[in-house]
Biotite code that builds the C-alpha atoms (Angstrom):
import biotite.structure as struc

atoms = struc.array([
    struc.Atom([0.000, 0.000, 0.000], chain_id="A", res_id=1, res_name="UNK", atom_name="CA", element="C"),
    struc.Atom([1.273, 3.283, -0.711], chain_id="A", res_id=2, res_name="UNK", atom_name="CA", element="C"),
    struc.Atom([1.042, 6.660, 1.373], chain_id="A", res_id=3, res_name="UNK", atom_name="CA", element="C"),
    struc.Atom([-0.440, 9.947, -0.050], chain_id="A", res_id=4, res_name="UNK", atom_name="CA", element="C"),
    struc.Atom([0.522, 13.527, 1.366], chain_id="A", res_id=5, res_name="UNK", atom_name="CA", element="C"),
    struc.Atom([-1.543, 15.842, 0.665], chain_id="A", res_id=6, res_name="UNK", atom_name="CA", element="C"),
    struc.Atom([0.827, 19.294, 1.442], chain_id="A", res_id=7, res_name="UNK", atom_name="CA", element="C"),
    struc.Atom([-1.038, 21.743, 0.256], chain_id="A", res_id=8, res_name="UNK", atom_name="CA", element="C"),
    struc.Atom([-4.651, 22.868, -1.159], chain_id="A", res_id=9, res_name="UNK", atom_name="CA", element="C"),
    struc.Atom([-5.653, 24.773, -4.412], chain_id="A", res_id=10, res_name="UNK", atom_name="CA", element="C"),
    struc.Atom([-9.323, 25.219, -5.953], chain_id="A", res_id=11, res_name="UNK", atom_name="CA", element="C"),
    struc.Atom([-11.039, 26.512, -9.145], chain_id="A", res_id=12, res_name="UNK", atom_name="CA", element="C"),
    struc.Atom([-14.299, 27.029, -9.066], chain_id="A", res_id=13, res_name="UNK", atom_name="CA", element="C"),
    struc.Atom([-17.278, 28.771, -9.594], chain_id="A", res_id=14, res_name="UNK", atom_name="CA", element="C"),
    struc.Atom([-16.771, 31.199, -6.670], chain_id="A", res_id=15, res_name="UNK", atom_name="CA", element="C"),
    struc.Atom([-13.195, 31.696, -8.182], chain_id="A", res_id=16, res_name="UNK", atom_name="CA", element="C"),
    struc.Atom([-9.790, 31.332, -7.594], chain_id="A", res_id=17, res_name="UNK", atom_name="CA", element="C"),
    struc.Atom([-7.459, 30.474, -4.862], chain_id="A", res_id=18, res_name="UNK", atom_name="CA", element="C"),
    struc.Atom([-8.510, 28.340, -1.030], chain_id="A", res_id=19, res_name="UNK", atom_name="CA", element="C"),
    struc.Atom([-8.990, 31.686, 0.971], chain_id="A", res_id=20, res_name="UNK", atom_name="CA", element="C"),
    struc.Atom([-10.499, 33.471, -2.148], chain_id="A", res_id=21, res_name="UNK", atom_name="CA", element="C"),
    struc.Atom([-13.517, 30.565, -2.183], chain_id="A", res_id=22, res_name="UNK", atom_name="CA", element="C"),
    struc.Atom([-13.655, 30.155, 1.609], chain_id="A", res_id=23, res_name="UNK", atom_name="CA", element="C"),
    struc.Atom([-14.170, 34.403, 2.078], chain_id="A", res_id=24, res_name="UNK", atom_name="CA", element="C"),
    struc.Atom([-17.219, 33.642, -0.418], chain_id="A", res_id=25, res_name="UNK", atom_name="CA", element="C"),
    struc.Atom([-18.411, 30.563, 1.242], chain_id="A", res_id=26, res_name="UNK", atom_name="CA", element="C"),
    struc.Atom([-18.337, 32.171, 4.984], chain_id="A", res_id=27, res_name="UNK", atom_name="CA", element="C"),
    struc.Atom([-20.209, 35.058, 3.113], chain_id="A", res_id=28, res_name="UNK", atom_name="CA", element="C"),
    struc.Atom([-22.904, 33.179, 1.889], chain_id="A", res_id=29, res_name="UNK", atom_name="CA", element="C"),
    struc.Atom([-21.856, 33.839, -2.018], chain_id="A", res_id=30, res_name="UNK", atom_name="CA", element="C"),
    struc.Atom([-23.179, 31.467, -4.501], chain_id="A", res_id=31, res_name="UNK", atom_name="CA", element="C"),
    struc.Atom([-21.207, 30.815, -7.831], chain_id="A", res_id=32, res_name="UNK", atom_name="CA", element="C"),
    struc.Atom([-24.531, 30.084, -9.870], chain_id="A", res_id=33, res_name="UNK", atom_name="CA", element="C"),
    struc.Atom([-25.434, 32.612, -12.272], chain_id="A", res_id=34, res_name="UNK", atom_name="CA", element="C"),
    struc.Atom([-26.586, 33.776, -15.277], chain_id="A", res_id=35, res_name="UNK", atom_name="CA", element="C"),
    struc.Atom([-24.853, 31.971, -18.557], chain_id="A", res_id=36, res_name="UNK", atom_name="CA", element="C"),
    struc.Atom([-23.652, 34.919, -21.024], chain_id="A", res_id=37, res_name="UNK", atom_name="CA", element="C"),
    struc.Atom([-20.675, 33.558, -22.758], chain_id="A", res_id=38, res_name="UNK", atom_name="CA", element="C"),
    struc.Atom([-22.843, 31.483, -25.118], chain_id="A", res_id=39, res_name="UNK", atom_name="CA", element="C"),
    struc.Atom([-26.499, 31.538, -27.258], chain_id="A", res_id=40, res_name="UNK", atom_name="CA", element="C"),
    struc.Atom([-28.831, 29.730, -24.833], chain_id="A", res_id=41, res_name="UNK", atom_name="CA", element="C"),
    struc.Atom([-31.685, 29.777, -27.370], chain_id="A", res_id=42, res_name="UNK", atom_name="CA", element="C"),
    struc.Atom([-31.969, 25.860, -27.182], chain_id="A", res_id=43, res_name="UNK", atom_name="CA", element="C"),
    struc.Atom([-31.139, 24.978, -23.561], chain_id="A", res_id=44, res_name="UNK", atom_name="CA", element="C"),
    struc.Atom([-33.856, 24.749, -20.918], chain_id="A", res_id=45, res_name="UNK", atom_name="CA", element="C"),
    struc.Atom([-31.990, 26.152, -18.368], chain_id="A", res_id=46, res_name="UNK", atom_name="CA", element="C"),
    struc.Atom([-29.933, 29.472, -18.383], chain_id="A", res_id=47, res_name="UNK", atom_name="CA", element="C"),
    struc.Atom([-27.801, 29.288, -14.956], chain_id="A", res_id=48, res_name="UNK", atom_name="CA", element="C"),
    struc.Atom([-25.027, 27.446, -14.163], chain_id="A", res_id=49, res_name="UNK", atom_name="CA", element="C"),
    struc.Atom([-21.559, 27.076, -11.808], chain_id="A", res_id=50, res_name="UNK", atom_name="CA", element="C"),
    struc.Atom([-19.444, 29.106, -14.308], chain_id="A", res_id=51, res_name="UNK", atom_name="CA", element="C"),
    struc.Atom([-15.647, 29.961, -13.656], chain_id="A", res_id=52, res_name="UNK", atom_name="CA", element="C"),
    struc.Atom([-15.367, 33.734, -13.170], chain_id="A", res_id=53, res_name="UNK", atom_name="CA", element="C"),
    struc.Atom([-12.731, 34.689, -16.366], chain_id="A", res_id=54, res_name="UNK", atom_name="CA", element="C"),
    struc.Atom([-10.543, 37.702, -17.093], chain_id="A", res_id=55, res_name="UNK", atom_name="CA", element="C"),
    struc.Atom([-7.868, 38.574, -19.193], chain_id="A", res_id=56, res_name="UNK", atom_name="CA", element="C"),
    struc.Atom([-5.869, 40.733, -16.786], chain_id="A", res_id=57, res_name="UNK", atom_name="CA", element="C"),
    struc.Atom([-2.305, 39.250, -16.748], chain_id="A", res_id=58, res_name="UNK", atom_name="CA", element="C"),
    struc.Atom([-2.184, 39.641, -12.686], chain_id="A", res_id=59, res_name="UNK", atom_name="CA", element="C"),
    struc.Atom([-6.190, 38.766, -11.979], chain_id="A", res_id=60, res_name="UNK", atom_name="CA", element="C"),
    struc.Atom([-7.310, 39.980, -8.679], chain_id="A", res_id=61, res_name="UNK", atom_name="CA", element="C"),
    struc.Atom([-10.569, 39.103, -6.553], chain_id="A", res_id=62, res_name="UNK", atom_name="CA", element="C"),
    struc.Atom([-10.980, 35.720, -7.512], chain_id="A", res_id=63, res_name="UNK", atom_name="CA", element="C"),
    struc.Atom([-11.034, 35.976, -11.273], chain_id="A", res_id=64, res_name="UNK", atom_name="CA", element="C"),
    struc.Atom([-9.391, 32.943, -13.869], chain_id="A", res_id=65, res_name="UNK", atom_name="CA", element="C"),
    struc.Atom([-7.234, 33.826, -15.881], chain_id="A", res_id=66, res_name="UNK", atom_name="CA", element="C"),
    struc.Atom([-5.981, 30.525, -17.952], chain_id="A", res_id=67, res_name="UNK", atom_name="CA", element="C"),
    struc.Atom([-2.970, 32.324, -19.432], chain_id="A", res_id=68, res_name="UNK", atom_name="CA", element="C"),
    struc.Atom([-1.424, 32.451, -15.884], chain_id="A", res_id=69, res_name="UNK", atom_name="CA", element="C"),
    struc.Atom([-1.256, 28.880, -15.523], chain_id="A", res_id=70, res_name="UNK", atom_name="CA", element="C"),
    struc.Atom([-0.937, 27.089, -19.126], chain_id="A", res_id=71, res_name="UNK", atom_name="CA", element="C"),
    struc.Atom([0.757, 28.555, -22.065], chain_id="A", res_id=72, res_name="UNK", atom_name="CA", element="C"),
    struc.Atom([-2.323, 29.460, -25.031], chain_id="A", res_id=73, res_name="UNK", atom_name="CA", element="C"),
    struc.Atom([-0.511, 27.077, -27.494], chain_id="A", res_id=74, res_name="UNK", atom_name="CA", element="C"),
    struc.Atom([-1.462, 24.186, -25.008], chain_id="A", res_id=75, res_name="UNK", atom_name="CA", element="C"),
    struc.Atom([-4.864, 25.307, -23.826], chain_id="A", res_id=76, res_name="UNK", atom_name="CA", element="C"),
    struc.Atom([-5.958, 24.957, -27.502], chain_id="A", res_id=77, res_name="UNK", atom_name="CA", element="C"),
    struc.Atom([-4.756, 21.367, -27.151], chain_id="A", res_id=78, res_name="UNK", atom_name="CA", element="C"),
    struc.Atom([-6.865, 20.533, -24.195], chain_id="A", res_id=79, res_name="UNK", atom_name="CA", element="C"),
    struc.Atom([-10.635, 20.706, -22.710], chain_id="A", res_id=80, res_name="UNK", atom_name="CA", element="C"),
    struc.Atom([-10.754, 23.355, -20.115], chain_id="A", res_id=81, res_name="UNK", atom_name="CA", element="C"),
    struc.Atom([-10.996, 21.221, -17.367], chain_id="A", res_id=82, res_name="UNK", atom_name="CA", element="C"),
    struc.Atom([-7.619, 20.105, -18.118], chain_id="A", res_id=83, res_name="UNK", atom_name="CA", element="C"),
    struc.Atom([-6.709, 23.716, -17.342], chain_id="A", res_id=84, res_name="UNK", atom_name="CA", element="C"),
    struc.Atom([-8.930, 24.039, -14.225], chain_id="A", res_id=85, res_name="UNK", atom_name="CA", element="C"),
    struc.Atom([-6.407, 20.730, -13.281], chain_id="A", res_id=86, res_name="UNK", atom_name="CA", element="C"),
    struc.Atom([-3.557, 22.296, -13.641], chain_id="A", res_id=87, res_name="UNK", atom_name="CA", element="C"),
    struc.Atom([-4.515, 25.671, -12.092], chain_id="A", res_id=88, res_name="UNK", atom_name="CA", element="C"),
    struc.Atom([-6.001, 24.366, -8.735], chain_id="A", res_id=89, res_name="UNK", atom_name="CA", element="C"),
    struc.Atom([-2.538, 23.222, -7.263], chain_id="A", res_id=90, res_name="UNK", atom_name="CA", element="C"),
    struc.Atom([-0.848, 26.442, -8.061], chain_id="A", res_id=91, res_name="UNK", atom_name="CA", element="C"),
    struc.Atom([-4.190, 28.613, -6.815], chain_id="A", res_id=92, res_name="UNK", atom_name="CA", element="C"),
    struc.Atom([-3.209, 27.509, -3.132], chain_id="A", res_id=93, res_name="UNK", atom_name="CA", element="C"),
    struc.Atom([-3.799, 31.487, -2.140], chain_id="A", res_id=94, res_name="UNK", atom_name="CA", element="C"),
])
């Protein structure tokens, strides 16, 4: 049987970026469910969902993704964005 150490803690998700980040919204009673806008919702039933809070800013502050800051754009177009979520949510310990 192997061991597992888990030394540290990093999360995307809907309530941003970053363990304190999401745990300030959580204590706070913030919700990450909103309003879908980055696509034509014409055909789907339902118009909210857990979305990923995005920017573009190179340093993003208050909680915001930016992809660029943790996977070059040459790769990102190579993967699903979860893959990118994956290999954010180590780094986003704070």
């Amino acid at each position: 049987m192997r061991r597992v150490v888990v030394t540290g803690m990093g999360i995307v998700s809907p309530l941003g970026v970053g363990l304190d980040h999401n745990w300030a919204q959580i204590t706070a009673g913030k919700s990450g469910i909103r309003k879908i806008e980055h696509f034509d919702l014409t055909d789907v039933a339902s118009h909210i969902a857990g979305v990923v809070p995005r920017t573009d800013d190179p340093e993003p502050k208050n909680g915001l993704f930016n992809p660029d800051v943790f996977m070059a754009p040459k790769e990102q177009r190579k993967t699903d964005v979860f893959i990118t979520y994956a290999m954010a949510a180590p780094r986003s310990v704070r």
